[in-house]
C-alpha positions in Angstrom: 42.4 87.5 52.3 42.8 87.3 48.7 46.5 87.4 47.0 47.7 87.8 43.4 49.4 85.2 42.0 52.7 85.8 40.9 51.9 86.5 37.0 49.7 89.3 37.6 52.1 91.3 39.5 54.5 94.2 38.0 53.9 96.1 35.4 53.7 93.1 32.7 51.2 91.7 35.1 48.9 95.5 34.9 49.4 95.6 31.1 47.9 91.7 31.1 44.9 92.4 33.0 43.9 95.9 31.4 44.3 94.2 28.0 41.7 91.6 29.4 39.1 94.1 30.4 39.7 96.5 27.6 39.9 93.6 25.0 36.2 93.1 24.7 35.9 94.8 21.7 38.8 96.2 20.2 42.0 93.8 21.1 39.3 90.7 21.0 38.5 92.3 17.2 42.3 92.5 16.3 42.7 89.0 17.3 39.8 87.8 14.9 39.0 90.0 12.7 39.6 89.1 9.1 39.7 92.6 8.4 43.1 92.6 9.2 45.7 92.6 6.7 47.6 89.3 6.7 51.0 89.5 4.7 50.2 88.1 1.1 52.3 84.5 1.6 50.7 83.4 4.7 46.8 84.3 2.7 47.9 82.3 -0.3 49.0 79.4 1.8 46.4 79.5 3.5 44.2 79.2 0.8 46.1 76.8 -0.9 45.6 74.6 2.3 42.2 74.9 2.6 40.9 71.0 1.8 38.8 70.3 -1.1 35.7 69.9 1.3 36.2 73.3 2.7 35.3 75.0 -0.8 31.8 72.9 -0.8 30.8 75.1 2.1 31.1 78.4 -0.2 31.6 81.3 1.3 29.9 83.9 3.5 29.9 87.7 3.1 32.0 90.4 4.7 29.7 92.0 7.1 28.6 88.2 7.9 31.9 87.6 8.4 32.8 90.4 10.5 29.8 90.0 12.8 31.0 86.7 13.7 34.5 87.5 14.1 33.3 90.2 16.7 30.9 87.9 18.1 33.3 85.3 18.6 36.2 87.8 20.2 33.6 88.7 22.5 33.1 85.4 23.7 36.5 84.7 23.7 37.7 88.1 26.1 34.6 87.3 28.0 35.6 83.4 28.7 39.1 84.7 29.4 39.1 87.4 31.2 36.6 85.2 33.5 39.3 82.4 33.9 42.4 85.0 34.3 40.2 86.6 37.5 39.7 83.0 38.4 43.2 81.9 38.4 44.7 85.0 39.1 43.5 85.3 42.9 43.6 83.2 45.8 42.9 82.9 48.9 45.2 82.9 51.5 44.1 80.1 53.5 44.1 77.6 50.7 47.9 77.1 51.4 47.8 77.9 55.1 51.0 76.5 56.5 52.8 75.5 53.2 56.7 76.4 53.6 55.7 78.3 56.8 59.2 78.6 58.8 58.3 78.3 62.4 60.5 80.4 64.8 60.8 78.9 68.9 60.4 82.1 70.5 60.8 82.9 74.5 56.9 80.7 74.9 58.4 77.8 73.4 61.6 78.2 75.1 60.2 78.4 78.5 57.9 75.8 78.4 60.9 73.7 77.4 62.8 74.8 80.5 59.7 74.1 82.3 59.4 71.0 81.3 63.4 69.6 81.2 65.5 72.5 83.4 65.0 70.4 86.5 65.4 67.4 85.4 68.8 68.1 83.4 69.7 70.3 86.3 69.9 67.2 88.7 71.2 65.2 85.8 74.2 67.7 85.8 74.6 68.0 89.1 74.7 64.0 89.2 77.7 64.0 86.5 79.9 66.6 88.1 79.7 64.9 91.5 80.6 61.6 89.8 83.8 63.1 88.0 84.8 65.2 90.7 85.2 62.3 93.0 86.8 60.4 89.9 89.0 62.6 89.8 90.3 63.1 93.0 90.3 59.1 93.1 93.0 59.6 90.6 94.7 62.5 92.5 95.1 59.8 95.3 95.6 56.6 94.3 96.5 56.9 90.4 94.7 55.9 87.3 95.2 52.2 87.3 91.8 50.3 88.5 93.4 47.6 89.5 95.5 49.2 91.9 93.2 52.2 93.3 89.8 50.5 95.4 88.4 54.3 95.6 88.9 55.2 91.7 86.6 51.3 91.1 84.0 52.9 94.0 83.6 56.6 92.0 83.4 54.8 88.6 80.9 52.3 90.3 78.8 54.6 91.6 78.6 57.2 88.5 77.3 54.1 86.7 74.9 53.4 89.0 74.0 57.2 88.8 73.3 57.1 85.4 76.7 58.5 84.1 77.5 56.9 81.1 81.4 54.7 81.1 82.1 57.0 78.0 82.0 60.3 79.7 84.1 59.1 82.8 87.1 57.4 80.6 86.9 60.5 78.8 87.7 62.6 81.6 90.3 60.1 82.7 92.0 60.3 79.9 91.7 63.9 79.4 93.3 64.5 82.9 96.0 61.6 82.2 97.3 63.2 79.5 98.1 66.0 81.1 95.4 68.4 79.3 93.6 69.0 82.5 95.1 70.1 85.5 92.3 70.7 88.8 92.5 71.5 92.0 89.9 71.0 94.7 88.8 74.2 96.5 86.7 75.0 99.3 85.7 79.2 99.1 83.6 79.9 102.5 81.2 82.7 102.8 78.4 84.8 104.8 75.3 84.3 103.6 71.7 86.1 103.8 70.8 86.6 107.9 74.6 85.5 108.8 74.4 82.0 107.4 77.5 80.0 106.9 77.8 79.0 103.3 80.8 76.9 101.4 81.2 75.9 97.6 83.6 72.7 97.0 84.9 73.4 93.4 87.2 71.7 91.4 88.7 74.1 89.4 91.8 74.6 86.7 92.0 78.6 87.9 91.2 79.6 91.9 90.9 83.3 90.2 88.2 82.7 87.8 86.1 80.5 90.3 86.5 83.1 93.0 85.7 85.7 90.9 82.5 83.9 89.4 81.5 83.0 93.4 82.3 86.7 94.7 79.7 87.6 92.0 77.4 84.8 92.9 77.5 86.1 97.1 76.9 89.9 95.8 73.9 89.3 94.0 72.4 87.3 97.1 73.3 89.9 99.8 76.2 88.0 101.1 80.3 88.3 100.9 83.0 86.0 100.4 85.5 85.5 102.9 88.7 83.7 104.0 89.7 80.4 104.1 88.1 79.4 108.4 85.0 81.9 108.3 82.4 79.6 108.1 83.9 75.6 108.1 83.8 76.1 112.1 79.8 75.9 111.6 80.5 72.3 109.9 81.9 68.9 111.1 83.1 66.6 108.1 81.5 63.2 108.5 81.8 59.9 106.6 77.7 59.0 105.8 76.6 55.9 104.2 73.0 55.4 103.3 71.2 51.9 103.4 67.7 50.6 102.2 66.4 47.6 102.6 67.9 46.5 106.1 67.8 47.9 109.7 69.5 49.2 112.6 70.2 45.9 114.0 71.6 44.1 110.9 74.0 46.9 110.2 75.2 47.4 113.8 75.8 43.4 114.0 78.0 43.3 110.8 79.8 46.0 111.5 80.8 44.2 115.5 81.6 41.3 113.4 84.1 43.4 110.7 85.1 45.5 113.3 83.9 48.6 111.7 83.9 51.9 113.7 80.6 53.2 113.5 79.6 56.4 115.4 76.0 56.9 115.0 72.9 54.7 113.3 69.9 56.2 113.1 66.5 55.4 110.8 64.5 57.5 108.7 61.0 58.6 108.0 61.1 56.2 105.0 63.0 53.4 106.5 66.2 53.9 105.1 69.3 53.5 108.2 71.9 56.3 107.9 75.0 55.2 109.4 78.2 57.8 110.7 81.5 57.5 111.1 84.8 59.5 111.0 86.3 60.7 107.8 89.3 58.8 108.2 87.5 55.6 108.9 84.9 56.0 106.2 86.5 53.7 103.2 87.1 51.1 106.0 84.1 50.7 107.0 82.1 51.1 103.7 84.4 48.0 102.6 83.7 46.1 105.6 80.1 46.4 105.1 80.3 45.2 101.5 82.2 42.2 102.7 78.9 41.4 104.4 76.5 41.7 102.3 75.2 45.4 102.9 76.0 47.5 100.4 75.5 51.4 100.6 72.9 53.5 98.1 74.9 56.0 98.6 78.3 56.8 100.8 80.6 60.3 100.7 82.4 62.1 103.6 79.8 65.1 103.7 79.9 68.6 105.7 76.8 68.4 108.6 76.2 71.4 110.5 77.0 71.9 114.3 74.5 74.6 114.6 71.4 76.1 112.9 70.8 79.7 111.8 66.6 80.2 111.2 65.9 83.2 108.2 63.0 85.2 107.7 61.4 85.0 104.3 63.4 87.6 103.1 66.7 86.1 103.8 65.7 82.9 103.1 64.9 83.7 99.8 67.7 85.3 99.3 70.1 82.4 100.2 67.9 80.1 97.8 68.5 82.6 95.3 72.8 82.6 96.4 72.5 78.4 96.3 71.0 78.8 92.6 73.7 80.8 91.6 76.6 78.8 92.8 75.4 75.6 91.5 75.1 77.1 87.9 79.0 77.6 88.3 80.1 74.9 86.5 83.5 74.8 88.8 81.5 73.9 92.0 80.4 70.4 93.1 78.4 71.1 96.1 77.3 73.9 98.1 76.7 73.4 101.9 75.1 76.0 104.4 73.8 75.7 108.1 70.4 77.4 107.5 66.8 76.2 108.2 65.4 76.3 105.1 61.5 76.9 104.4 59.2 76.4 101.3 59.6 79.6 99.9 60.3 79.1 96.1 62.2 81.3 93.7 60.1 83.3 91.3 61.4 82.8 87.6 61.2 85.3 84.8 59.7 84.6 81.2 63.2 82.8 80.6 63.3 80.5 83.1 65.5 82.5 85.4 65.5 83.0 89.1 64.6 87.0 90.2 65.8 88.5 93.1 64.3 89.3 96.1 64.0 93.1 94.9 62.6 92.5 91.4 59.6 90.4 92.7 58.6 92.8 95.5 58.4 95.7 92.6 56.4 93.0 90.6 53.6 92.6 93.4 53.2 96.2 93.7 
């Protein structure tokens, strides 16, 4: 598409170009015409600059004169009004892209959280679990290293997780100096099809968490309840997993440290998941060590005692209430007694989980 350039817009720019095709004849004329009365100084000192040379040429008559004037102008309007159409106009796609501001709409943004949500999802999930347990290290043993075995494990372990030393001593310090006072919170719940669902939060106000869970269970087709409506479908165990060594090796050391160990048992990949009491757990995670067989990863978890099977519906829908409670940035972990299937959660143009309802009108 051609554009006008700048200097031929506006009135001053309209006036320019009409002169240009009007000028042919009369405004080329009244530029060089010598008809035109020049004030008397400027002809006399003109003349009286003319070179000697210039009166050997003598001198040509006034229609001569005249006709080459016109002839000239004519040239002259022709040449320039060919030049000002030339320079005047442009196409657009000679500058395509110059100063162009680009704008990251929803596209761009979604195919960012495409690419990235997961992965700083898990990332975030990694550094909460790290601080919470730093913290309650600190809750139990105080800040000093030296002094508290389970605050060296938590920072140990966050390291290992990929949590930068920065971000933990800044969160030690921050809840040192008093600026930060928690508390760690267990809300229990009925989820989708009856299952039993908890949050562990650690929290600086029970009302705002409860209120952001409550939310959280009534977009999901479940309801928050009272502290004992659901932990009866859990048993709180001390699990430490290995790689790397076996059933044997482990149970040996732990004879030889005298380690209480309640259950071993070996996974589909190899790894050896050992079980023991919550009381007993540092105990025998340190015992271990002391022999050589360090953990990949050890916490006093919440297993399930029995198992509640969902339809697609409700099983959906609890995916949906697990998503929700994780994006609370009070809880650490969210436990349920469910058999889950592979039903995934169906995301909107942002990146967002739907509910159940929304994708059933979207099929139709």
């Amino acid at each position: 598409m051609w554009q006008p350039c700048v200097w031929t817009q506006g009135p001053a720019g309209a006036m320019f170009v009409l002169a240009s095709l009007f000028g042919l004849g009369g405004a080329s004329a009244f530029v060089s015409s010598p008809s035109v009365a020049a004030p008397r100084a400027v002809q006399k000192a003109s003349s009286s600059a003319r070179p000697p040379w210039a009166a050997a040429q003598g001198t040509q008559s006034a229609p001569e004169t005249a006709a080459a004037a016109n002839g000239r102008g004519s040239g002259v309007s022709l040449v320039g009004f060919g030049l000002l159409w030339a320079a005047g106009w442009r196409r657009g796609s000679a500058r395509t892209g110059a100063g162009r501001i680009v704008v990251r709409g929803r596209n761009y943004e979604c195919n960012i959280k495409g690419k990235k949500g997961k992965r700083e999802a898990e990332l975030a999930k990694i550094i909460k679990k790290c601080l919470s347990a730093v913290i309650m290290a600190i809750k139990e043993g105080g800040a000093d290293e030296t002094n508290n075995k389970a605050l060296i494990r938590a920072i140990k372990d966050g390291v290992k997780d990929g949590v930068s030393r920065s971000t933990i001593d800044g969160r030690i310090k921050k809840f040192v100096e008093g600026k930060e006072q928690v508390d760690q919170i267990m809300f229990e719940g009925t989820g989708p099809g009856g299952a039993a669902v908890m949050a562990r939060t650690l929290t600086d106000s029970k009302i705002r968490t409860r209120a952001h869970i409550q939310e959280a269970f009534k977009k999901s087709d479940g309801e928050i309840g009272n502290t004992g409506c659901a932990n009866f479908a859990f048993e709180t165990k001390g699990v430490l997993l290995f790689e790397g060594t076996s059933e044997d090796a482990i149970m040996e050391a732990a004879m030889e440290a005298d380690a209480e160990l309640e259950e071993l048992e070996t996974q589909e990949d190899g790894s050896v998941v050992a079980l023991t009491a919550p009381e007993n757990f540092r105990a025998v995670q340190e015992a271990l060590e002391a022999k050589d067989l360090v953990s990949t990863s050890a916490d006093v978890e919440y297993l399930s005692i029995t198992e509640v099977e969902l339809d697609e519906k409700d099983t959906y829908n609890l995916k949906f209430l697990i998503h929700q409670l994780e994006a609370i940035d009070d809880v650490q972990e969210v436990v349920h007694n469910a058999k889950l299937n592979d039903i995934e959660l169906e995301l909107n143009s942002y990146g967002i989980p739907m509910t159940w309802m929304t994708v059933q009108k979207l099929k139709k």
